[in-house]
KETI-580744 format. One record per atom (N, C-alpha, C): x negated, y negated, z negated. Coordinates in steps of 0.1 Angstrom, whole numbers, padded with zeros to 4 digits, always signed. Each point is the difference from the previous one (the first is absolute). Example, Ala and Ser with C-alpha at 12.3 -4.5 7.8 and 13.67 -1.06 7.14 Angstrom:
// residues 2
-0132+0057-0078 +0009-0012+0000 -0009-0012+0000 +0004-0011+0007 -0009-0011+0000 +0008-0011-0008 
This chain:
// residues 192
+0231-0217-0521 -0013+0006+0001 -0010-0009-0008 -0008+0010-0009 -0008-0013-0005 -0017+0007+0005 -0003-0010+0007 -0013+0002+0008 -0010-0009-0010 -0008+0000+0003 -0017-0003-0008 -0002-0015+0014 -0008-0010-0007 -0003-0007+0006 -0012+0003+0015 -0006+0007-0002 -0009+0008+0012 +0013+0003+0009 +0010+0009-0006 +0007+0010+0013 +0009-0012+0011 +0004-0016-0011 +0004-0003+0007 -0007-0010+0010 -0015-0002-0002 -0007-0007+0009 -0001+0011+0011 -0003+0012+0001 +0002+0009+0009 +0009-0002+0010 +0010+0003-0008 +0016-0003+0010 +0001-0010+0009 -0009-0012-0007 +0004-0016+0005 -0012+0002+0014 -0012+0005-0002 -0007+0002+0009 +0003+0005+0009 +0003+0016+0001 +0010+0006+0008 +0011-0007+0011 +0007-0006-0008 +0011-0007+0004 -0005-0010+0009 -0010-0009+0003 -0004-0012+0004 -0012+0006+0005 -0005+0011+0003 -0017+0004+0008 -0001-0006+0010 +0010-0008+0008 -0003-0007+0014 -0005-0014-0004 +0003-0003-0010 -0004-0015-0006 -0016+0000-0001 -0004+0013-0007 -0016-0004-0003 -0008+0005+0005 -0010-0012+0006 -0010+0004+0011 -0005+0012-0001 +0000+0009-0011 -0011+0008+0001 +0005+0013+0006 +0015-0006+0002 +0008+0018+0006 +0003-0007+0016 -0001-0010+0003 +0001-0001+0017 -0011+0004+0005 +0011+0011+0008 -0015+0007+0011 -0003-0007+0013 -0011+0002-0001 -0008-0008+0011 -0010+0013+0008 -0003-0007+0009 -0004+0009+0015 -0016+0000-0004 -0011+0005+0000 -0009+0002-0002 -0005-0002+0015 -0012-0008+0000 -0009+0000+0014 -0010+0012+0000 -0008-0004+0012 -0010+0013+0003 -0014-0004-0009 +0004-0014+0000 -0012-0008-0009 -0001+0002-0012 +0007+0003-0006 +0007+0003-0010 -0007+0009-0004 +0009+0012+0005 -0002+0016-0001 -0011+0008+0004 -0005-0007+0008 -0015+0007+0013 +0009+0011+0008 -0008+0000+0012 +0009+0008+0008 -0004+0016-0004 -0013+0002-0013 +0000+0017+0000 +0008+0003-0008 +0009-0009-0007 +0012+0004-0008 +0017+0004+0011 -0003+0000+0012 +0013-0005+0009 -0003+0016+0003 +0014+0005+0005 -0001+0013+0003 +0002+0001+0015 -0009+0014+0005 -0004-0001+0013 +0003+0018+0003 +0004+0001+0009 +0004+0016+0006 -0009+0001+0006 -0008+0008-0006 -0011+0011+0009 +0002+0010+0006 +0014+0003+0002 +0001+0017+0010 +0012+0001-0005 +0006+0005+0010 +0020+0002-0002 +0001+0014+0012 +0006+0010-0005 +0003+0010+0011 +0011+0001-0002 +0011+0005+0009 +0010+0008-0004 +0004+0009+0009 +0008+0012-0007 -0007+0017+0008 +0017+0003-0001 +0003+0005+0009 +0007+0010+0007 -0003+0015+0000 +0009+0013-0005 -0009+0014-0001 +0012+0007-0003 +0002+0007+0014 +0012+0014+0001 -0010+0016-0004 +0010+0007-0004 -0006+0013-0001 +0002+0008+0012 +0012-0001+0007 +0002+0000+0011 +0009-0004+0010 -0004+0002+0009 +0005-0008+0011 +0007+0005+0014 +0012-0006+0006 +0009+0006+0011 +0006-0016+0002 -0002+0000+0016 +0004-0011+0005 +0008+0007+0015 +0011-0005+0004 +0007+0003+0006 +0008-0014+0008 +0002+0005+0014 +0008-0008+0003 +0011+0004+0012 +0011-0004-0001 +0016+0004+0002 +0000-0010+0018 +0000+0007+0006 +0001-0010+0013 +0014+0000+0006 +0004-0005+0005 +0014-0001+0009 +0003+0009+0000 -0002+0009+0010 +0012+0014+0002 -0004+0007-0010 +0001-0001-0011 -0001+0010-0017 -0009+0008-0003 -0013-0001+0015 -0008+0009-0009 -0015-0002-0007 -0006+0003-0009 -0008-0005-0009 -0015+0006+0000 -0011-0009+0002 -0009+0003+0003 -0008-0004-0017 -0011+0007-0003 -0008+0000-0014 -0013-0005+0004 +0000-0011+0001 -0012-0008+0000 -0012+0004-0009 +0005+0001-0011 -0014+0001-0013 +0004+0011-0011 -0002+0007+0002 -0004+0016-0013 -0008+0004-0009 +0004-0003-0010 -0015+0010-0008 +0001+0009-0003 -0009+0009-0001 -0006+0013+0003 +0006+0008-0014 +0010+0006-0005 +0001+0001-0011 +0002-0002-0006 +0015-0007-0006 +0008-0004-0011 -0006-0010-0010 +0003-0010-0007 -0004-0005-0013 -0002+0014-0008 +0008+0011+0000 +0000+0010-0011 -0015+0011-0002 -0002+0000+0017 -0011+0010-0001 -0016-0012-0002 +0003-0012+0005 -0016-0011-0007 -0003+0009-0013 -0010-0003-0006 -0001+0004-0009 -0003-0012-0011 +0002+0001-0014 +0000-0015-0006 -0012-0007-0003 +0002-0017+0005 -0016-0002-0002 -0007-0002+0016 +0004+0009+0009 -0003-0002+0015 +0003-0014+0007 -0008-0001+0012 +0005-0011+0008 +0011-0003+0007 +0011-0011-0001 +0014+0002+0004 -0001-0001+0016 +0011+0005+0006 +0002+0001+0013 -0008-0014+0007 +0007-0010-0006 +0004-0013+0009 -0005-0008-0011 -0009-0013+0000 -0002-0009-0011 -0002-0012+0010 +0002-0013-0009 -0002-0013+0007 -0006-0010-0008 -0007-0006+0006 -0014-0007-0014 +0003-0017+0005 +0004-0008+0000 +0000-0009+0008 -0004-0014-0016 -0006-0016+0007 -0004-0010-0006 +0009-0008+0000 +0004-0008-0008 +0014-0007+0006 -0013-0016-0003 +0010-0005+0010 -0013-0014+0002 +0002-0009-0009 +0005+0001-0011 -0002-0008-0015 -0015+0005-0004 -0004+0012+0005 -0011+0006-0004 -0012-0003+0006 -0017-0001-0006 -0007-0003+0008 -0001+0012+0014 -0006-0007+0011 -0001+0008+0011 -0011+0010+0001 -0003+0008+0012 -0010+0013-0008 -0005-0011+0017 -0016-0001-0001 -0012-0002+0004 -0001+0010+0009 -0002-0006+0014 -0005+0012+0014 -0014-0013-0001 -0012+0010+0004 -0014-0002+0001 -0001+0004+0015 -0005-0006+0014 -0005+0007+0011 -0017-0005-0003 -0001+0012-0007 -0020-0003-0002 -0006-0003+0014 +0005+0006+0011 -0011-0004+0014 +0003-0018+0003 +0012+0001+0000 +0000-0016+0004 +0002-0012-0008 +0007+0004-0018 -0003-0008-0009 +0012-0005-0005 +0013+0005+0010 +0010-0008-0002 +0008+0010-0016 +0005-0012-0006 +0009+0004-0011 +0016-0002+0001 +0006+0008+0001 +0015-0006-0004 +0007+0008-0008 +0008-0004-0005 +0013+0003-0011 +0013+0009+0005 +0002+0006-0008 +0013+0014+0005 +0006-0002-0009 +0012+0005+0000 +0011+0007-0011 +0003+0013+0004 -0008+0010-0003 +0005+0014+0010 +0011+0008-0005 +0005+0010+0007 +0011+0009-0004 -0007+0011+0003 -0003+0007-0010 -0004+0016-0002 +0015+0012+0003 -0006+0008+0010 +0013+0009-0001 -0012+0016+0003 +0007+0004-0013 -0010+0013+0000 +0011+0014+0001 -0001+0007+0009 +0012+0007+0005 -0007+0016+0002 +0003+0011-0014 -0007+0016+0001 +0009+0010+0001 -0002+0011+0012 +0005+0010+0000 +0011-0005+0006 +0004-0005+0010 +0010-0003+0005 +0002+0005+0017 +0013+0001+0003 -0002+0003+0013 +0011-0012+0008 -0006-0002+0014 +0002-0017+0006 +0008+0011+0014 +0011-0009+0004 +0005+0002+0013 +0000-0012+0005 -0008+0009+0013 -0009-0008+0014 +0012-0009+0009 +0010-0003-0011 +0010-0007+0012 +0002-0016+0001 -0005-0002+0010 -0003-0016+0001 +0010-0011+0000 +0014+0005+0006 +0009-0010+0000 +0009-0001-0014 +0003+0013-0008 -0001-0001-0016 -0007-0008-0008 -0019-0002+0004 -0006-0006-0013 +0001-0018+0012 +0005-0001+0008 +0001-0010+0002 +0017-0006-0008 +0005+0004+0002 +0012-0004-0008 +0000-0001-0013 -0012+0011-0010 +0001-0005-0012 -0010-0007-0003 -0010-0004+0014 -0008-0019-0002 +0008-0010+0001 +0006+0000+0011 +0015-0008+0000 +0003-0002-0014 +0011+0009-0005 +0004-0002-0014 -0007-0010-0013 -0016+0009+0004 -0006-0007-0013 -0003-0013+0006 -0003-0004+0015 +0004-0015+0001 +0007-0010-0003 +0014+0006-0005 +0014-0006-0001 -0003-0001-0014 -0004+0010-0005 +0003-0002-0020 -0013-0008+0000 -0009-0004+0003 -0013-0002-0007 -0005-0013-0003 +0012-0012+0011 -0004-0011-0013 +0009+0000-0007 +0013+0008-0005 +0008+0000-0014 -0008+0006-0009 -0012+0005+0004 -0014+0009-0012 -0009-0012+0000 -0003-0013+0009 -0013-0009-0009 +0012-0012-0004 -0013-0008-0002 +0005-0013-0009 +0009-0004+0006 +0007-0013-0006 +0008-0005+0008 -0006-0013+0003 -0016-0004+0001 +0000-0014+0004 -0014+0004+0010 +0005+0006+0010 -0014+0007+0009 -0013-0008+0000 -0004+0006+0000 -0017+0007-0005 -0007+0000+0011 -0014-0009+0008 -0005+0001+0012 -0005+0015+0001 +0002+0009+0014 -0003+0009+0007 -0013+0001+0001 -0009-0013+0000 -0012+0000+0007 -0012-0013-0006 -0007+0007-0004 -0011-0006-0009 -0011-0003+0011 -0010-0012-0006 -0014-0002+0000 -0010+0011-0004 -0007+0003+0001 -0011+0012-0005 -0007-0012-0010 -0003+0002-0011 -0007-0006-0013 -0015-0004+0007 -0004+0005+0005 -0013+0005+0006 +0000+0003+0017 -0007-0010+0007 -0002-0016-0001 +0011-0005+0000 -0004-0011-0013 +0013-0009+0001 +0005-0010+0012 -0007-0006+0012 +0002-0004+0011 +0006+0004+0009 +0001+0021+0001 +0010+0001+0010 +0012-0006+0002 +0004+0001+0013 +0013+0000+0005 +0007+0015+0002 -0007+0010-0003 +0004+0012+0003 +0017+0004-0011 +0007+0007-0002 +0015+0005-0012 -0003+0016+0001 +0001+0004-0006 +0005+0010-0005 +0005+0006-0008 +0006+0013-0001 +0014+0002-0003 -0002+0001-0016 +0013-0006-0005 -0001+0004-0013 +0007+0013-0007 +0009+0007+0010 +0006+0014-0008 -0011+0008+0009 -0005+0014-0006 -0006+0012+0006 +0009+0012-0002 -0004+0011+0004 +0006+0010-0005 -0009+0014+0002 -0006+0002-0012 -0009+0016+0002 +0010+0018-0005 +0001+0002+0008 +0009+0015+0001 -0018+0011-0002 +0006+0007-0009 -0004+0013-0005 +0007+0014+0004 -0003+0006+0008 +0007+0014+0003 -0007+0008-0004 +0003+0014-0011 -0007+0008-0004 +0007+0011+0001 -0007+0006+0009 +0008+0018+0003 +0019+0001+0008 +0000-0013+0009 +0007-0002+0004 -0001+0010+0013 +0017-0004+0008 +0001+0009+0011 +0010-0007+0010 -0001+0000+0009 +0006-0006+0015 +0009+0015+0000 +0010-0002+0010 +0010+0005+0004 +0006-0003+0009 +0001+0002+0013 +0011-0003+0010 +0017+0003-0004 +0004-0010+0001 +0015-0001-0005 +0008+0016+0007 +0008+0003-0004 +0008+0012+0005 +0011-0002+0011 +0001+0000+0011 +0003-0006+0012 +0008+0009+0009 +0011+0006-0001 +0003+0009+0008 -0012-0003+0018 +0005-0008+0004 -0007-0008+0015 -0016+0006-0005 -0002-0006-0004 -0019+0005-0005 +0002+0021+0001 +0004+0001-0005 +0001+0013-0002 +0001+0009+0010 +0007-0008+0011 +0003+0006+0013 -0010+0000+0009 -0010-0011+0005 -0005-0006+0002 -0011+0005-0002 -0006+0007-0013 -0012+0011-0001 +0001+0010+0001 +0016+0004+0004 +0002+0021+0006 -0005-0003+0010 
């Protein structure tokens, strides 16, 4: 190979970049950089969103009750409409959304879970949606972090309380929903 004196100082550079100070990287402070160059998360969501929705559950002796329905297939929505079932939730890397009580002054911090739920129909059976709270008790710390996260905050505002409260909320949206008494032979009888 016959190279030019440049290509072979190149090569030798290349070859040796850990040698010369000017290629060892080094960590930058805040002093440095200023902290308005450091990057900062202003708002993180992330959404959950069925078209439609059918929840069901299979009990011991085989037979199967429908907890949650929507009204109407994914096929008949029309495109562009609001989905059955959506879930808006903050995950707590993110800042927290601000509760104000203007009468008394106090401030604290949430991470809420939005669950906005249209056109759906609900069965009124209590020992069903207790078993699928159960359930989501069982999966729900394999869904947060793995290095737990306190339950229960100071309010920002006054900072001297001793008072905690909670750090997860949960706001539910029903629009054009419908209750239902489960289908019960015993019930049935029972209103002849």
């Amino acid at each position: 190979l016959s190279l030019t004196e440049a290509q072979h100082e190149c090569l030798h550079r290349l070859a040796s970049a850990a040698q010369e100070p000017a290629h060892v990287p080094r960590k930058l402070t805040v002093e440095e950089v200023g902290p308005q160059c450091l990057s900062r998360t202003l708002r993180s969501l992330q959404r959950m969103q069925w078209p439609s929705v059918l929840l069901s559950l299979r009990s011991g002796e085989g037979c199967t009750t429908e907890l949650l329905r929507s009204r109407g297939g994914a096929c008949e929505r029309p495109l562009g409409a609001a989905p059955a079932m959506a879930f808006a939730w903050r995950p707590r890397s993110a800042p927290a959304l601000a509760l104000e009580a203007a009468s008394s002054g106090w401030v604290s911090h949430t991470w809420p879970m939005q669950v906005h739920i249209d056109g759906t129909t609900f069965a009124a059976d209590s020992a069903a949606w207790t078993a699928v709270k159960s359930c989501y008790d069982r999966c729900k710390p394999s869904l947060s972090s793995k290095c737990p996260l306190p339950t229960l905050l100071a309010p920002s505002v006054p900072r001297d309380s001793s008072r905690r409260f909670p750090t997860e909320s949960m706001f539910v949206e029903l629009i054009g929903c419908e209750v239902v008494e489960p289908q019960r032979e015993r019930t049935l009888l029972e209103e002849r």
